[in-house]
FIFI-871420 format. One record per residue: z, x, y of N, C-alpha, C in turn. Coordinates in steps of 0.05 Angstrom, whole numbers, plus 5000, padded with zeros to 4 digits. Example, Ala and Ser with C-alpha at 12.3 -4.5 7.8 and 13.67 -1.06 7.14 Angstrom:
2
515652644886515652464910515652644934/514252574955514352734979515752585001/
end
This chain:
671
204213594772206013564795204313534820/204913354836204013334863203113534872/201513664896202013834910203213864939/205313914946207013864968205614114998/203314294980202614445000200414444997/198414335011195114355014194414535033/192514685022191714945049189814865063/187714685054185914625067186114605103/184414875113185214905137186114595157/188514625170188614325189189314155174/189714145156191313865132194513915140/195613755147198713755150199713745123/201913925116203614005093204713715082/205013675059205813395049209913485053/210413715053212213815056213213895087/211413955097212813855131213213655144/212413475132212313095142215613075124/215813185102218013045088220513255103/220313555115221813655124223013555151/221213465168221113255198222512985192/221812855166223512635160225712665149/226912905140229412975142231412915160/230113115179231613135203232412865216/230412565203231212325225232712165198/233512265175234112055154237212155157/239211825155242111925151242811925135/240811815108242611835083241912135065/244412205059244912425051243412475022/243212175002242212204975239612254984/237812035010234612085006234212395009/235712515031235312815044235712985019/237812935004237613164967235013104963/234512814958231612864935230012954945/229612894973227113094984227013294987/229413424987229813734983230113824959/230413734935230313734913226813764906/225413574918222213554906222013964921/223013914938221714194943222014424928/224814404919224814594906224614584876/223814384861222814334844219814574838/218114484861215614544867215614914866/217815014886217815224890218915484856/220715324850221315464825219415374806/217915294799216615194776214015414766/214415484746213515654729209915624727/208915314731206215244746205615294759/206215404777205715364815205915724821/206915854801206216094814204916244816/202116224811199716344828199416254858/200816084858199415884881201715814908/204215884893206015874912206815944931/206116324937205816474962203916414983/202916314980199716245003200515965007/201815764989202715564996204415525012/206515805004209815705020207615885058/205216095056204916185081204815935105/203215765082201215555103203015375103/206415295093207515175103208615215137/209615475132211715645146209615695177/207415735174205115645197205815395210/205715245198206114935202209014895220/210515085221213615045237216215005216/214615035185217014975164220015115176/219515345173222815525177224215385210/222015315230223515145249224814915242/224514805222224014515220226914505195/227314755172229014845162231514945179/231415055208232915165220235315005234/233614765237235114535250235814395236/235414395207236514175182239014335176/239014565167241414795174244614845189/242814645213244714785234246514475238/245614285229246413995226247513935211/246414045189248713885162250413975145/252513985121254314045113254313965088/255514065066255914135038253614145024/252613885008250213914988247914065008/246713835014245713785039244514175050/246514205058246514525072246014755046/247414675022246714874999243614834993/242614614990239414614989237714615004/238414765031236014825055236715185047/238715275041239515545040238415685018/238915494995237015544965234315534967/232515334982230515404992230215575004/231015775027231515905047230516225031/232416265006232616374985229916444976/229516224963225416184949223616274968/223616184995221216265016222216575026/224516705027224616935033223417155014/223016994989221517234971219017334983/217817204993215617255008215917405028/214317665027214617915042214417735078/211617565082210517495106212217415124/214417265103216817045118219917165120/219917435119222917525122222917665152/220517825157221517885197222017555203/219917355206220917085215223817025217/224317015192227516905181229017055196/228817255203230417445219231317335246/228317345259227617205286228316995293/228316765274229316555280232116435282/234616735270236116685277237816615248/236916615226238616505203240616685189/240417065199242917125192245517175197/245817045227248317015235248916825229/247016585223248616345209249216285185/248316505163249016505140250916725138/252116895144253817145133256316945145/257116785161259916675150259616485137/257716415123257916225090258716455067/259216695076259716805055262516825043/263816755066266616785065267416425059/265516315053267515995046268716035022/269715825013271315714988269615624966/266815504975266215274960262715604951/263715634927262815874904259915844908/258515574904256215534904255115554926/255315484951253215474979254815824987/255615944973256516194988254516474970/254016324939251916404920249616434930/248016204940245816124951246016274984/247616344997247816465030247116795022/249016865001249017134987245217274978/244317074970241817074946240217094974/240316944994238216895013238817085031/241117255038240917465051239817755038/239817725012239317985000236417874998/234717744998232217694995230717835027/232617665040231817745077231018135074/233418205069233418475069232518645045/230318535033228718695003226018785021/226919085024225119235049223919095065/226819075082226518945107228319115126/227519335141229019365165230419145180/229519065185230718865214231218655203/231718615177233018405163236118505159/237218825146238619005146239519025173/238319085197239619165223240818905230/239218745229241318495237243218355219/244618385196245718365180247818595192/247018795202248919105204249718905237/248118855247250118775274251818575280/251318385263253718155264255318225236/256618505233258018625212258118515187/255918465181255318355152255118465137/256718835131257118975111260718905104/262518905123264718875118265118605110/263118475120263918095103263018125080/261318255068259618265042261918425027/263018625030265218815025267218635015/268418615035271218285025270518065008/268017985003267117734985267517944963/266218244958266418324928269418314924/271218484937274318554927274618214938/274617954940276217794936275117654913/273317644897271617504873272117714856/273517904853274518164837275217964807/276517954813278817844788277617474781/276617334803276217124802275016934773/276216704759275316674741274016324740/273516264768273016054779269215984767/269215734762267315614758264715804773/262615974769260416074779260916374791/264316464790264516714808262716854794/262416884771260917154759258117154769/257416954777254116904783254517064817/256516984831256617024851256717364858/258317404838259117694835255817884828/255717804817252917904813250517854833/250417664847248917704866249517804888/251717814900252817964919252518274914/253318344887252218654884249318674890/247718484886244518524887244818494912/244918394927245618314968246018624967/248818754960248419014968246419224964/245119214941242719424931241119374953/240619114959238219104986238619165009/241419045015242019105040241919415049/242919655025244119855038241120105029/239219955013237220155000235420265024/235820635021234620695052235520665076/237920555073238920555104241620685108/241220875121243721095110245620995130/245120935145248120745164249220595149/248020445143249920245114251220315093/249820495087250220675062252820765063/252920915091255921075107257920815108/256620645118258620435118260420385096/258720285069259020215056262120365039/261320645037262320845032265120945055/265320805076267920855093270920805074/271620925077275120865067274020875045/271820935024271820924988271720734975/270220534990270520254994269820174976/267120184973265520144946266620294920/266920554923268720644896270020474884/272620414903274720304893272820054892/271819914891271019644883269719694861/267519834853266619914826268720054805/270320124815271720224788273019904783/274919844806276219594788274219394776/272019344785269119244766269719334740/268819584744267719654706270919664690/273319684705275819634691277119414682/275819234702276418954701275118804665/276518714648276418644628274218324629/274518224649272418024657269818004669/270218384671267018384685265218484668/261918314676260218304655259418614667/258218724643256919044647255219024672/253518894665250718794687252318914722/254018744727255818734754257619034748/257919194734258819424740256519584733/254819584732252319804722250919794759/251219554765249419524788252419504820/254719584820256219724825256319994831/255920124799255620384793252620454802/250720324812247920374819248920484846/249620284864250020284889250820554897/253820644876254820824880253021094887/250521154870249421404866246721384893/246621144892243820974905243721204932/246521194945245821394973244421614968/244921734946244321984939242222054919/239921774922237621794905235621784922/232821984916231221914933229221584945/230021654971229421394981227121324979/225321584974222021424966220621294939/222921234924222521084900223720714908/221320624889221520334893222920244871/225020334872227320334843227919974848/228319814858229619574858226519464856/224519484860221719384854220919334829/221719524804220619544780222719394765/226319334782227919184759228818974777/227318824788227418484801225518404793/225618144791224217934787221417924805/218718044796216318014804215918264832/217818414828219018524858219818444875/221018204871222418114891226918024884/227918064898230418044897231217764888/231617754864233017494860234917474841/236517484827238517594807238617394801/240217414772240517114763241917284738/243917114731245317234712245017184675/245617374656244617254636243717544628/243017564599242817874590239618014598/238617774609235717954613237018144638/238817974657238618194679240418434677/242218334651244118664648241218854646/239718784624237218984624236819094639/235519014656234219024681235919094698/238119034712239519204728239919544711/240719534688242719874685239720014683/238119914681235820134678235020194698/235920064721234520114755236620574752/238520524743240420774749239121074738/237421004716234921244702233521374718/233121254738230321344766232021584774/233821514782236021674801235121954807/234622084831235322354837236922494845/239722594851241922584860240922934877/241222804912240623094921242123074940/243922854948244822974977248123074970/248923314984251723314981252923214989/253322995009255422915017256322635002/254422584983254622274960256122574943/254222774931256222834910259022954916/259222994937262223064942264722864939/263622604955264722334938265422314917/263422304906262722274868265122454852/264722714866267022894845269822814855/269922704886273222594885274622294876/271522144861272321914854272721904831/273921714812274521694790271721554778/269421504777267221374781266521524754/266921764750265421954725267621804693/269421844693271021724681270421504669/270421364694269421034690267120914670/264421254684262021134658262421224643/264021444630264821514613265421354584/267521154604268820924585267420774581/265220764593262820454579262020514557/261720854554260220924529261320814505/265020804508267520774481267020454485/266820234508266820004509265019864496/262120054492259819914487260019924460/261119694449261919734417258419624404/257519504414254719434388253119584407/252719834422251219994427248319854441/248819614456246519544465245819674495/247319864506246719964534247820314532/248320344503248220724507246820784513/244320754519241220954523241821004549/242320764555242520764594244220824608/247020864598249221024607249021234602/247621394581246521574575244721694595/243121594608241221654631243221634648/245121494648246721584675248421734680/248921834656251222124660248522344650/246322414645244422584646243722524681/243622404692242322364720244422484744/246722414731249522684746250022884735/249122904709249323294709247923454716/245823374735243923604746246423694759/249723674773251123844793252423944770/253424244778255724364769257724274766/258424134791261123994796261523714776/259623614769259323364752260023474726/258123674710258323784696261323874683/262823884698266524094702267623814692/267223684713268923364707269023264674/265623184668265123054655266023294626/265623474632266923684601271023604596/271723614622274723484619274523164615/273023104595273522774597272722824572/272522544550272322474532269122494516/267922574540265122534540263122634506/265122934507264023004487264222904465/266822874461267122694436266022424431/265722324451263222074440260822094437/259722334446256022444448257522454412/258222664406259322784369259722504354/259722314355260121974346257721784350/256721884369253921674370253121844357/251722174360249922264342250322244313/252322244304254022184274252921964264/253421664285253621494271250121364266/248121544284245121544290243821734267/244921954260243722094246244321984216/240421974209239921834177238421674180/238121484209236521294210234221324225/231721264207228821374226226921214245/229420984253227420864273228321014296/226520864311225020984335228021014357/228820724359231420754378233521024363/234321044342236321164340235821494345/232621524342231521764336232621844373/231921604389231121654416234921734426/236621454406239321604423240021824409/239921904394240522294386239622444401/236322414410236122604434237222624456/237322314466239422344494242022444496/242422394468246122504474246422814464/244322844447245123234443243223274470/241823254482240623254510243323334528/244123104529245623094552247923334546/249223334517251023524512249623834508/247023864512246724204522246324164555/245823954565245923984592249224104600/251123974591253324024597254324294599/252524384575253524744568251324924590/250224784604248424984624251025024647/252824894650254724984670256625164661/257325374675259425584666261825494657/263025294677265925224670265225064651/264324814657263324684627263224774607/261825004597261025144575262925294570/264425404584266325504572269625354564/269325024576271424784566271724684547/268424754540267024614516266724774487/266825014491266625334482269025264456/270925334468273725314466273925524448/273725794453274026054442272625934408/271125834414268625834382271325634360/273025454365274425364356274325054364/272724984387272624704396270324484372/271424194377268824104362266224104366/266224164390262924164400261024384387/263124594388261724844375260924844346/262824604330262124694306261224454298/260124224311258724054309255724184312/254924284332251624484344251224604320/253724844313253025034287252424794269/252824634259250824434241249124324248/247924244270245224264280243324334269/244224724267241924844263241424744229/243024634217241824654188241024304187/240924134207239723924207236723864195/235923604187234323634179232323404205/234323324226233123264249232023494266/229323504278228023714290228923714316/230123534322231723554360234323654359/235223564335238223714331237923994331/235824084309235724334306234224524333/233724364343231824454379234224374390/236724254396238524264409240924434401/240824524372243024704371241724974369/240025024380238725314380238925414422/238325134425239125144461241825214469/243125014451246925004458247725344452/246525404422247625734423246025924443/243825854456243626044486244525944501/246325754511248125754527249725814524/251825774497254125934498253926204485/252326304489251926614486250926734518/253626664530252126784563254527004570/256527054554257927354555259327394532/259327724534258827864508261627764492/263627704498265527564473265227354466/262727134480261926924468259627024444/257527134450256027314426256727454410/258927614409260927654382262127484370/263227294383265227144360261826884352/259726834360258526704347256426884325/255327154331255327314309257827254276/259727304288261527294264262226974261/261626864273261426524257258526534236/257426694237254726624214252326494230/252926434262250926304270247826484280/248526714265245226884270243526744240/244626814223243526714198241926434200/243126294217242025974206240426014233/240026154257237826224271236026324258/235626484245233926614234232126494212/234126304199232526084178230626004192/232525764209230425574235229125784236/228026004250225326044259223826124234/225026224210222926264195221826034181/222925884180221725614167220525414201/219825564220218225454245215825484245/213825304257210825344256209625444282/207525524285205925564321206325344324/206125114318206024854339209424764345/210524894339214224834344215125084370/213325074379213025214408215825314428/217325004426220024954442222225024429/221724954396223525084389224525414383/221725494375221925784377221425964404/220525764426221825854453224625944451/227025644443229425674441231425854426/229525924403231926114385230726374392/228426424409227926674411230226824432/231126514462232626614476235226664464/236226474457239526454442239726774433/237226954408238027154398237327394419/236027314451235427504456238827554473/239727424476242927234489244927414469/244727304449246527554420245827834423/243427924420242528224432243228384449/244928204478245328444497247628554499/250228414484252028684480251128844453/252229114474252329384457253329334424/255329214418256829164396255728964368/253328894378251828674370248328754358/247728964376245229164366245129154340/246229314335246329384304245229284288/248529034295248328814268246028704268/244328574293241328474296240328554279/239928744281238129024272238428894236/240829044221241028964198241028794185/241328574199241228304190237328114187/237128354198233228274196232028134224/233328164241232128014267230028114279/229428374281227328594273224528454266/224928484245222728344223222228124224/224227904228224227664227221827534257/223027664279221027664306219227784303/218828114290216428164301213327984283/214227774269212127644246211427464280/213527544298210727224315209327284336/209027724332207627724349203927704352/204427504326201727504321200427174338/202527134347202426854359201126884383/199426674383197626614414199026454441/201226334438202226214451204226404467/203226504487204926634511206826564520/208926324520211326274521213026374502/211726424480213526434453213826794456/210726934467211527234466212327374490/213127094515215127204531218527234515/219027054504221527084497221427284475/219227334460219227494439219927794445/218027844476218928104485220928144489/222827934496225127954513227328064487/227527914470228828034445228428344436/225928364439226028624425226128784442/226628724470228028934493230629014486/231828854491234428804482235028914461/233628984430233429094406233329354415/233029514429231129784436233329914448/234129694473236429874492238129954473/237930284484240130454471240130484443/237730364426236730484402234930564388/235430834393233930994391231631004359/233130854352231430844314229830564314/230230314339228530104334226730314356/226730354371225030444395222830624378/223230754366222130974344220130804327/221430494314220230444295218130324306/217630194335216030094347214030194363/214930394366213630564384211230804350/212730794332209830884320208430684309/208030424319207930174302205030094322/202230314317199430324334199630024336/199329794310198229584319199429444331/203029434342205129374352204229474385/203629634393202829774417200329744426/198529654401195529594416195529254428/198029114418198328814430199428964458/202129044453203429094472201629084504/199529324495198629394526196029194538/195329044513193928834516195428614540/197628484528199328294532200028504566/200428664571200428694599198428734621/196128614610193428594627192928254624/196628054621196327734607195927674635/193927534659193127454678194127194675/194627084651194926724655198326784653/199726924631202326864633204027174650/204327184674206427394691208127384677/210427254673211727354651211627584633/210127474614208227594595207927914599/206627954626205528144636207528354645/209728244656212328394664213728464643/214628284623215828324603215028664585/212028614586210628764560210229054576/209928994593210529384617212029494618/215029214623217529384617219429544591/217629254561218229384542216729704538/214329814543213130054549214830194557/216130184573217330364595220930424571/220830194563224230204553224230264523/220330384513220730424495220030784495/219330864516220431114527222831264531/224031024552226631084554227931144534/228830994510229730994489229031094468/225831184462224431244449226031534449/224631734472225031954479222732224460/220632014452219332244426216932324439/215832544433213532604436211332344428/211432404400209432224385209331974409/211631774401211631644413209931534452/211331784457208931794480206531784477/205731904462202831974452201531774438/202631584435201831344421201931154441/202831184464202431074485200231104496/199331304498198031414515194631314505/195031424477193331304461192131054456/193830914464193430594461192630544496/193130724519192230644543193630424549/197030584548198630444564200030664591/198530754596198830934627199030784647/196830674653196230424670197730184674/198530034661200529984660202930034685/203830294673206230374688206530454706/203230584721202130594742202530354756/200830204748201429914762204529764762/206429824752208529734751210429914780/210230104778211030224805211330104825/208529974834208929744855209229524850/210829404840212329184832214229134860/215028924860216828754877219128804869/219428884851222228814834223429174831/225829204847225829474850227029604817/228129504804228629524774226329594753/224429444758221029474746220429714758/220729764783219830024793221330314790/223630244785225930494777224430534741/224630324730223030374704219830584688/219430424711216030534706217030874723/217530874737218231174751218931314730/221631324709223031494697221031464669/220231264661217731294640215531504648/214531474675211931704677213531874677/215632004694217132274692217232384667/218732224647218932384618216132374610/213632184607211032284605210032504617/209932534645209732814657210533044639/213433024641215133174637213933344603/212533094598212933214560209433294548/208933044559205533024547204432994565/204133124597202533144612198933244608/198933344601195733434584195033244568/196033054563195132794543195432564560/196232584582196232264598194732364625/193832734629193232714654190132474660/189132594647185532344655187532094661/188631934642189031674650191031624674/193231814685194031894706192631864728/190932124734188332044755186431804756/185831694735184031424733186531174739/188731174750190631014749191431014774/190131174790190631284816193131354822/194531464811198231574815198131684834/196931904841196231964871196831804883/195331584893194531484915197331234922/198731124888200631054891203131204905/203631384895205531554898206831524938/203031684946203231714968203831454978/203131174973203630894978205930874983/208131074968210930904960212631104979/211531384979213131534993212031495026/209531305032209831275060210131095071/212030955062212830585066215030635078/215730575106217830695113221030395107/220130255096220730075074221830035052/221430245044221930345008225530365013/226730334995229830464998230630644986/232030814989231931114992232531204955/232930934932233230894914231031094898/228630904911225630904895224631194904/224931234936223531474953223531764936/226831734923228331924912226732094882/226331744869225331764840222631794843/221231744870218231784864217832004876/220132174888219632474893220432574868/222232534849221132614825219132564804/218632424810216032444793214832604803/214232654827211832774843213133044834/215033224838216033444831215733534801/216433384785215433344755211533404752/211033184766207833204762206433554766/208633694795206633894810208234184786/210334084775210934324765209634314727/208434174718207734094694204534154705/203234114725200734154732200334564733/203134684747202234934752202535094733/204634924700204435044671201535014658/200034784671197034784648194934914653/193834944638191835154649189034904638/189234664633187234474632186234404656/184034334646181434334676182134024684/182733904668183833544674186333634693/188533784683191433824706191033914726/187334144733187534224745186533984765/184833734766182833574767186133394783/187533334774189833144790191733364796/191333674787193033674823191533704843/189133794849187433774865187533564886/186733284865187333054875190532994892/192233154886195233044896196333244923/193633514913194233604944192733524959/189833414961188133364976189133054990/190932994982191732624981193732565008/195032875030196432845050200032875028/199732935018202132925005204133045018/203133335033204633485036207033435060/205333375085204933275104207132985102/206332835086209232605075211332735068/211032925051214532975036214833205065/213833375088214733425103216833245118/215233015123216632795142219532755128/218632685099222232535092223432765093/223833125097225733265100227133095133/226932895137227132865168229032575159/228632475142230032185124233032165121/232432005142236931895144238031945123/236731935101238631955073239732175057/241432295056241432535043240032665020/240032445007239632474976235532544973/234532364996231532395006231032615008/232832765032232633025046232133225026/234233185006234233364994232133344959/232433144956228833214941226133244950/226333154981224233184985223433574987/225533714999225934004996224634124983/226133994953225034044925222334074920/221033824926218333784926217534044939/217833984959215834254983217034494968/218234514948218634854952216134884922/216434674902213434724882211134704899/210834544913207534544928206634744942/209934844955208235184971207935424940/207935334919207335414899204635374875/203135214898201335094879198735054917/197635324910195635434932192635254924/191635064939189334954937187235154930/185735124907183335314896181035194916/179435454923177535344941174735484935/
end
């Protein structure tokens, strides 16, 4: 092919001589073909390495002047092929402020509103090009109200079944993605009176509209409310640049632009939950009969259930029952796609059950299908199913008559399989069934049965596991196992090699968790414990420390814990924990906690008992170690503190602190 653009510095364009001879030729056929060679040149699948630097060094030359005035002169063909050109050179980042400047989008936004489908196609295509991150392509489009003309072309091409509307239809939605991406004035605009809503729903309801034109509708819709620093319309246009064209590559390519999505502002999702818009994608899922765009509607109702409020909606819709039908009609087959839509849709259906109301719509007192679709999950022989129905039962095990009536469905048993037939490298999944049973564990009414059913036994085989996520949740269960029973607490607590991890795992520096978890089980296996031995097997294993260190915790619950643990230690086996006591500096805590004028009168209370506990257990021993930390606890200003809080706004202070002072004037410093 010729070359119509030579760069060679100072060479006149073979294409500006023929643009200049335009302007003086009256016949309308020569002026097509020469506008025709151009754009021959410009679309041609040869020329595009070479085309951008070509169309620069035209547009140098006065091209877009020289286009401006061929424009502004002539009428029908003629005018559609300076505009379709217009189109091609705006792809180019260099030449859209120009195009601005020179004045071409007030003369193109009332071609939008003609009759004649095709030069209104081409006006449409070349304004959404202008404005593909283009501020001031957008502002000036926003000032000669070229959102409400763009608005009226969609709802009047609605229904239209006219020779090229669908092409039109579709590029006009792409006009909007550009026009309104990042520009929250437009955006607002767009969105005045529900404008766009109501135009995208009758889109995707409309029996003549291609998906592509309601996916990229439904884009727009969420678009306000996705972060603006993604180049989401960059990765699904043509080369990155705005050009649509209709045909199944671009359904592709448009519904996958909606995956990116981050949905954070409220005032889009407040919209969202009063539009019928959820519904709508709903129905693509039942529409999409040969399943060539579930994945991606799929990402788009996963990309609105991060809200609660989405979540409520979409459980009152049909939703579930079609996630229960794709996975049905997917499960058995091991390629890659079907493997991928089972995950998205049991995905998306435990997302659903992370919302309260959801989960409990969905629940349906352990009688709905959803529930007893999951309970077969777990005996799947797909590993995401069975990692998704181990998640779904810790969600709906989030109050105690949801964990009874799934106890008595049988669904502990087929937990318990799954993890015993689980490996160390199945990490997520036995993350997941460790929570679900730690979820069954915490009503009272439910202990027991754990207990006898082997859950016990069955967890404590993984506390041999190195993976610290797995023996956060692991602790968490057998917390839960302990409270208030007094015979697991017992069995664990004389269980040395069970206790020598234990106090390990609370010196875990890489997993906090970890570390919180395994102090508090210490403390709650005291609590519950209530045994000598038991203490003493604590103590033994040099878990003192510990609970020392847990005192000052942030967390005033951790600290009420570790308090009533050392008290009954005090209280019982003081002569066996005093050395590690003093090496733990309790002293020096104590005094820490009782002179924080900070503390709330909760903790002040319980760490004057301890302290009262410690001085009256110190003046029963006659050991040179009891004598060695009380020494330490009078020499430490103690006294002098619990003076002050007799002075403590709080009653309850006042009066243990009393307490205190009346053992200490009982316990005379040896000198």
């Amino acid at each position: 092919m010729e070359n119509l653009f030579p760069t060679a510095e100072g060479q006149p364009s073979k294409v500006q001589k023929m643009l200049e001879k335009l302007q003086i030729l009256d016949n309308e056929v020569e002026q097509n073909q020469s506008l025709d060679r151009i754009l021959n040149y410009l679309t041609s699948a040869d020329n595009e390495e070479t085309v951008e630097e070509a169309i620069e060094t035209a547009a140098e030359g006065g091209m877009l002047d020289d286009l401006y005035s061929i424009l502004t002169n002539t009428k029908g063909e003629t005018q559609s092929k300076v505009i379709q050109i217009l189109a091609e050179l705006a792809k180019v980042e260099a030449l859209r402020v120009p195009c601005v400047n020179l004045g071409f989008v007030p003369i193109l936004l009332p071609i939008l509103e003609s009759e004649d489908i095709a030069i209104a196609t081409q006006a449409c295509r070349t304004l959404g090009n202008i404005c593909f991150e283009n501020d001031e392509g957008r502002n000036a489009v926003d000032s000669f109200d070229g959102m409400a003309k763009l608005l009226s072309l969609l709802k009047s091409k609605i229904k239209s079944e006219e020779e090229g509307a669908d092409r039109l239809r579709t590029i006009a939605c792409g006009f909007l993605l550009n026009l309104t991406n990042t520009h929250e004035s437009l955006h607002e605009q767009s969105f005045r009176g529900r404008s766009i809503l109501h135009v995208g729903t009758i889109y995707i309801l409309s029996p003549t509209s291609d998906r592509s034109l309601s996916c990229m509708v439904l884009y727009h819709s969420q678009q306000f409310c996705a972060d603006s620093g993604n180049d989401l319309h960059q990765r699904a246009l043509d080369s990155g640049r705005f050009d649509i064209v209709g045909g199944p590559t671009s359904v592709a390519l448009l519904i996958q632009i909606f995956i990116q999505l981050r949905l954070v502002l409220k005032v889009s999702r407040d919209r969202l939950v009063k539009s019928t818009l959820c519904n709508t994608i709903v129905n693509l899922l039942q529409s999409d009969n040969d399943g060539a765009h579930t994945d991606t509607i799929l990402d788009m109702l996963i990309n609105m259930s991060e809200w609660d409020e989405i979540k409520d909606l979409l459980a009152e819709t049909n939703l579930s029952n079609h996630l229960i039908r794709i996975i049905q009609s997917k499960t058995g087959k091991l390629d890659t796609e079907s493997q991928q839509t089972i995950k998205m849709a049991s995905d998306l259906l435990v997302l659903l059950l992370t919302g309260d109301k959801s989960m409990e719509a969905l629940f349906k007192n352990s009688e709905g299908p959803v529930f007893y679709e999951i309970v077969k999950w777990l005996d799947s022989e797909v590993d995401h199913l069975r990692l998704s129905g181990a998640l779904a039962v810790g969600n709906f095990a989030r109050n105690d008559d949801h964990c009874r009536k799934l106890v008595e469905e049988g669904v502990l048993d087929k937990l318990l399989s799954v993890l015993k037939n689980s490996d160390e490298e199945q990490i997520t999944l036995r993350h997941a069934i460790l929570s679900a049973l730690r979820n069954l564990a915490i009503p009272v009414s439910n202990k027991q049965l754990l207990v006898q059913c082997g859950v016990l036994e069955a967890v404590m085989i993984l506390t041999s596991s190195n993976v610290m996520a797995v023996i956060f949740k692991l602790l968490g269960v057998l917390r839960m196992l302990v409270d208030g029973q007094e015979s697991v607490a017992l069995q664990l607590g004389n269980n040395r090699d069970f206790l020598n991890k234990l106090v390990k795992w609370c010196e875990c520096d890489e997993h906090a968790g970890v570390q919180g978890e395994a102090s508090r089980m210490l403390a709650w296996l005291i609590k519950n414990g209530r045994s000598t031995e038991l203490m003493r097997n604590i103590v033994r294993e040099d878990g003192v420390l510990p609970l020392v260190t847990m005192v000052a915790s942030e967390h005033i619950v951790m600290q009420n814990e570790a308090l009533m643990a050392l008290t009954l230690i005090a209280s019982t086996i003081l002569a066996d924990a005093a050395l590690q006591l003093k090496e733990a500096e309790l002293a020096e805590t104590i005094i820490n906690l009782l002179g924080n004028p900070d503390v709330i009168p909760e903790i002040l209370c319980n760490t004057l008992t301890l302290t009262k506990t410690v001085c009256e257990a110190v003046l029963e021993s006659i050991l040179l170690i009891c004598k060695n930390l009380k020494d330490e606890i009078m020499n430490s200003g103690l006294t002098n503190i619990v003076k002050s809080l007799k002075e403590h706004k709080d009653e309850k202070v006042r009066e243990s602190a009393s307490k205190v002072l009346t053992v200490i004037e009982e316990m005379p410093l040896e000198r």
